[in-house]
N, C-alpha and C positions, 0 to 999 in steps of 0.2 A: 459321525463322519459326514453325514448328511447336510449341517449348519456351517461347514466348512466353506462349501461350495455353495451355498446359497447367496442368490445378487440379489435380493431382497434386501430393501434398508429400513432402520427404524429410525422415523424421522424427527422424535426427539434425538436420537443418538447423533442424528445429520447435525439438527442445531447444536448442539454443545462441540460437537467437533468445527464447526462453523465460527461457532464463537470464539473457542482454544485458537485455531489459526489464526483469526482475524487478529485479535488481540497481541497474541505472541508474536504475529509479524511486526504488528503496527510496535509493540514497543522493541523490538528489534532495529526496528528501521530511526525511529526517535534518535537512538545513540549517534547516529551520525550524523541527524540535522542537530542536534543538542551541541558535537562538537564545530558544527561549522556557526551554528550560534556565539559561540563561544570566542571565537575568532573575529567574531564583530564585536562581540562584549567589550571585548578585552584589548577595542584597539588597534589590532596588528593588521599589519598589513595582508589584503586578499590574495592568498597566491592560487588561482580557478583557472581551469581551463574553458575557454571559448570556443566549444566544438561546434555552436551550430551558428554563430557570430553574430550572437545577440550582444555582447560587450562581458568582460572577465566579470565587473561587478554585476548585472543583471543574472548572468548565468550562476553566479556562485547565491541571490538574495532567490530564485527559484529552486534553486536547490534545498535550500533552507527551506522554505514554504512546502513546498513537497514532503520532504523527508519529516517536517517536525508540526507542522501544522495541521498538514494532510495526514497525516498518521495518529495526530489527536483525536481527530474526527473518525478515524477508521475502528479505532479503540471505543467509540462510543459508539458505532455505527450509524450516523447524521451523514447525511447524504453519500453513501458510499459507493455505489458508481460511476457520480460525478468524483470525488475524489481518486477514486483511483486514477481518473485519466492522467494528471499531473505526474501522479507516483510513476505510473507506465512508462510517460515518456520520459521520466528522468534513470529508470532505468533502463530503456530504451537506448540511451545516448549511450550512458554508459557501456553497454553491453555491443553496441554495433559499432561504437564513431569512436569512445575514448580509449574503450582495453582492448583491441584486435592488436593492434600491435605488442602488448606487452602478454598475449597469451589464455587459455584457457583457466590459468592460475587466476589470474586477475577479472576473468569474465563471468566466473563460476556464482558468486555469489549472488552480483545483482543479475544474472542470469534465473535465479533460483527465485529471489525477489520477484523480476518478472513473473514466474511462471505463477505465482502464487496470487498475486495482483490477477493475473490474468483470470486463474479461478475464481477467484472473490466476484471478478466483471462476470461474472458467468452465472455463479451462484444463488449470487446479492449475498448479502449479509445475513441474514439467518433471523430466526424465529428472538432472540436474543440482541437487540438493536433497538435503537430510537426509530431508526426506518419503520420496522415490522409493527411500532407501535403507533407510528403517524398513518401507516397502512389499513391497522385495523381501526382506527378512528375513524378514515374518514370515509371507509368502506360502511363504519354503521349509521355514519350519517345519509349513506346514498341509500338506504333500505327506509328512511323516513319517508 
């Protein structure tokens, strides 16, 4: 009953839980820069909202970048604080400028995104990442 209540963490457990979310976000989030990729692939006309009036086509090629690029990166963990900022603000928009109006329903998701992004910026990336491996490199080069 005792290990119930203990705040004590094992920080191998930290990193593989670190790694699980990171990853399972990041290719969560891919699915929907893959389909507005797709939408350029294929041609068709951009139909994106302009919330912060950057122009329909810029806002909708950052979106992309964010969701599908940035999320590559996050999946490998290569520079993942600076990538988060993108991801943030794009869910950022969405959650304050684009779905207020259409409700909790529609805000819930990339509200959830945020909050997890938010962690990751909080976190970093974890013991399992190209970061923690550029980190211990060059940490052994400063003890020469």
């Amino acid at each position: 009953m005792k290990s119930i209540f203990n705040t004590n963490y094992n920080h191998q457990g930290l990193d593989v839980a670190l790694f699980i979310l990171r990853v399972g976000v990041a290719c969560l989030m891919i699915t929907h820069g893959w389909g507005k990729l797709s939408t350029v692939l294929n041609g068709a006309e951009i139909q994106f909202g302009d919330p912060i009036g950057l122009g329909m086509k810029t806002s909708f090629y950052l979106a992309i970048f964010a969701e599908l690029i940035c999320s590559l990166l996050l999946i490998l963990g290569l520079g993942t604080r600076l990538i988060l900022i993108p991801l943030m603000i794009t869910m950022a928009i969405a959650v304050f400028v684009v779905h207020p109006p259409d409700g909790l329903q529609k805000m819930e998701l990339p509200g959830l995104y945020l909050l997890v992004f938010f962690f990751l910026m909080i976190s970093g990336p974890g013991k399992f990442s190209i970061d923690s491996v550029i980190s211990r490199n060059s940490n052994r080069r400063r003890t020469f």
